[in-house]
N, C-alpha and C positions, 0 to 999 in steps of 0.2 A: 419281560417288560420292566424298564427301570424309571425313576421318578427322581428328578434334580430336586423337587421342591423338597427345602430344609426346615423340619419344623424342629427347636429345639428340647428333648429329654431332660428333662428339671431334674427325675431321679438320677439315668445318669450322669448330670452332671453334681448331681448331690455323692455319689459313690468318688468319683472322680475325683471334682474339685475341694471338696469337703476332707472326704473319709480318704482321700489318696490312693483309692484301689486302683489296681492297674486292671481288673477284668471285673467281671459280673454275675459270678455266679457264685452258690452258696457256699463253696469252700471244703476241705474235709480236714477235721478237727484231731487234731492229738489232746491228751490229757494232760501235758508239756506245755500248750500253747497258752500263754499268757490271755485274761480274758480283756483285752484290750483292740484298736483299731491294728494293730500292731499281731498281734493273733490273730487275728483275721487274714491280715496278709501271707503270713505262715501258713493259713491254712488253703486258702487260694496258690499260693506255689505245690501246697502237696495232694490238691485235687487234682491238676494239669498233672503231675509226675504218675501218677498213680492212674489216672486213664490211659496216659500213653502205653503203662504197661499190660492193658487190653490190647492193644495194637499186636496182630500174628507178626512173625519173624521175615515172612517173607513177602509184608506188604514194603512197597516203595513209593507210590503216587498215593498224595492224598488229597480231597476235595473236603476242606473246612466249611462247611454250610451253616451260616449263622454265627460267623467268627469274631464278630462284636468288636473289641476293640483291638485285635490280633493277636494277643499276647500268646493264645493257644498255638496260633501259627507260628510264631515266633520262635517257641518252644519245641516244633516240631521241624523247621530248618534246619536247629541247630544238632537235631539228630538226623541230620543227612535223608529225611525225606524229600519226594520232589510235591511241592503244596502248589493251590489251586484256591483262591477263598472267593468267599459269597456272601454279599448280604444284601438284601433291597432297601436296605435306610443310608439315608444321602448325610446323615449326621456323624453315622456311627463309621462311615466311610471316612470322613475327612481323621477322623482318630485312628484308625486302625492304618492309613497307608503312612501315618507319621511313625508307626512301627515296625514297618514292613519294608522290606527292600524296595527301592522302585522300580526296578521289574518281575515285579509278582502280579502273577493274573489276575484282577480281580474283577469276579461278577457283579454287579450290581443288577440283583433280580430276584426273585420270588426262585425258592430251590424249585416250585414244583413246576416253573418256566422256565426251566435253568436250557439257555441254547447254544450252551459252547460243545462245542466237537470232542472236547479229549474223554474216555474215559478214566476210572481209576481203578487201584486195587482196594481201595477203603474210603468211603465218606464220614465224617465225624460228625455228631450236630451236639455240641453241648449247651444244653439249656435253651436248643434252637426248636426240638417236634412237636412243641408246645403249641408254637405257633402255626404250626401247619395241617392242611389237610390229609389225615393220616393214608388216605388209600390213592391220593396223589401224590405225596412223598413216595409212596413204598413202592409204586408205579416209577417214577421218576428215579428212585434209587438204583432200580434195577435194570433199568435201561442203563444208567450211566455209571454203571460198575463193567470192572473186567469181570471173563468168566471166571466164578469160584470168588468173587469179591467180596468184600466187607461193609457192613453198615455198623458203627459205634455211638448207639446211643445215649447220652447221658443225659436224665430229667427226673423230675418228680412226677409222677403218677398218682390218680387216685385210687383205691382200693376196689370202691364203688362207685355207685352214679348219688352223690352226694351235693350239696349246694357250698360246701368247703371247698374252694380251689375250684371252681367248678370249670372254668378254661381249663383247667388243664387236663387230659388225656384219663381214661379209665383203663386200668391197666391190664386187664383183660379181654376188652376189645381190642387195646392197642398192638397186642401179642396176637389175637388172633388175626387180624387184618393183615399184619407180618404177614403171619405164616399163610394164609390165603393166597399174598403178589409172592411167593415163591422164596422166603427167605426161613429161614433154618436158627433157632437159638440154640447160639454155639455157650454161650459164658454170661454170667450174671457175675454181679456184685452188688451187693445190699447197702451203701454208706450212711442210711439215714441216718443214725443217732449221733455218727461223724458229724452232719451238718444241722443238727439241731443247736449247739452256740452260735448260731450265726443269728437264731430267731430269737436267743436270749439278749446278745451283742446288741439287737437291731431294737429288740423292745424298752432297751436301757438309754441307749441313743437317743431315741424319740422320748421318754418319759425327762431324763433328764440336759437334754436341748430343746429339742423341735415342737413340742409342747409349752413349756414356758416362755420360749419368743412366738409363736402365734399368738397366745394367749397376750401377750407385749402388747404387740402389733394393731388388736382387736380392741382392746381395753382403749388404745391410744388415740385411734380411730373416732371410736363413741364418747369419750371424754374432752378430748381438745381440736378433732376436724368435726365434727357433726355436717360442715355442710360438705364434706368430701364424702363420707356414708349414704347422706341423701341425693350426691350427686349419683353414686351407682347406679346404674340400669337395674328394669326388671329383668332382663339379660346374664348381665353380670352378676345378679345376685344369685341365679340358679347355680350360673357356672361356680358362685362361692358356697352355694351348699353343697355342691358337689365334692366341692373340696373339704367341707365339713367334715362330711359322712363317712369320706375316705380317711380320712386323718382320726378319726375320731371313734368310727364303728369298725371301717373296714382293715383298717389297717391295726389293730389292736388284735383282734381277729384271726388274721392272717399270721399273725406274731407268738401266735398262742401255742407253747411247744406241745400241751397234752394232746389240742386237736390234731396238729399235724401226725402225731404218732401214728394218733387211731385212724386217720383217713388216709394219710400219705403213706407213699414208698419212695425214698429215693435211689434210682439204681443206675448202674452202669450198666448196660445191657452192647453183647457183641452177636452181631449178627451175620451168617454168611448165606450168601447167595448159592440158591439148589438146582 
């Protein structure tokens, strides 16, 4: 089931239009890589280079699930696979078909209502399992793999069931739910420490921009509109502590390289159907 309605991504258009990234995920870092937005980009082309080479030798059809703004597909055309993408957001659609051929399949749907006819030899979700129903995906995976097919995972996990990241996936349920719908871990790869400058890059960004113009903006506010402040709703004013909390507790937080160490894993994980 697919949804027209657009509602606009502030973050990514903040990666986007801002920061100039062409994808969205946390990137895999060299010791080379300048620590700038500029390094970053370096390190997003060598995360994409560096999963594809989990890819087996002898897959050819792939189904991008959760292909964001295409770039991964993109990358995977031009190594003569035959691609297939998916995504349920009507936003991140209108971006990704500006990068993409235009006759490239694309879904717009929930992977775990995914109802196109073709299968494949590999489905890829980068920075996509996150969001999904892990025993509905792995259900929906394996229906819509060839026999002997592939699932390539790439995300962050947590260690344990912790309130850190806490959307995101326990990475031992997540493995064992796998291996329960019938899938087989073939290959891992560990890159966390790879994408820890990205949590350094991101915490320096926000301390020296995105803090000091809210902080602009709020001062400005209370000092020369006052009656713009008291016009806000009691509405508006939650949805702005919302945004307080996020910008201020939770996003500080999230940023914080020691805790990701100790609660995260980021992995490349390749899976094949048994």
């Amino acid at each position: 089931m697919s949804s027209d309605k657009k509602k606009t991504d502030w973050g990514l258009r903040f990666y986007l239009d801002v920061l100039k990234l062409e994808s969205l995920h946390l990137g895999l870092w060299d010791k080379e890589d300048s620590f700038t937005v500029e390094g970053m980009q370096a390190a997003q082309r060598r995360y994409t280079e560096e999963l594809l080479k989990m890819i087996p030798s002898k897959v050819k059809t792939v189904l991008d699930a959760g292909c964001g703004t295409g770039t991964t597909s993109v990358k995977l055309l031009e190594e003569k696979y035959e691609v297939e993408v998916l995504n349920p957001d009507p936003y991140q659609k209108d971006l990704a078909l500006n990068n993409l051929p235009k006759d490239i399949v694309y879904h717009q749907e929930k992977f775990e209502e995914y109802s196109g006819e073709n299968k494949f030899d590999l489905i890829l979700m980068s920075e996509s399992s996150q969001y999904m129903d892990t025993s509905l995906m792995a259900e929906k995976a394996y229906q819509s793999l060839n026999k002997e097919g592939y699932l390539l995972v790439a995300d962050y996990l947590r260690k344990s069931d912790t309130e850190f990241y806490k959307t995101c996936k326990i990475k031992s349920e997540f493995l064992n739910t796998l291996k329960e719908k019938g899938f087989k871990l073939e290959k891992t790869k560990d890159i966390t420490e790879a994408t820890i400058p990205t949590l350094s890059l991101g915490k320096k960004l926000f301390n020296d921009f995105a803090d000091p113009i809210l902080k602009i903006i709020v001062d400005y506010m209370e000092e020369d509109q006052p009656r713009i402040k008291k016009a806000i709703s009691f509405l508006a004013s939650k949805k702005l502590a919302k945004v307080n909390y996020y910008l201020y507790e939770k996003m500080p937080d999230k940023l914080n390289e020691d805790k990701f160490r100790e609660n995260m894993e980021y992995l490349f994980l390749l899976f094949k159907k048994s």
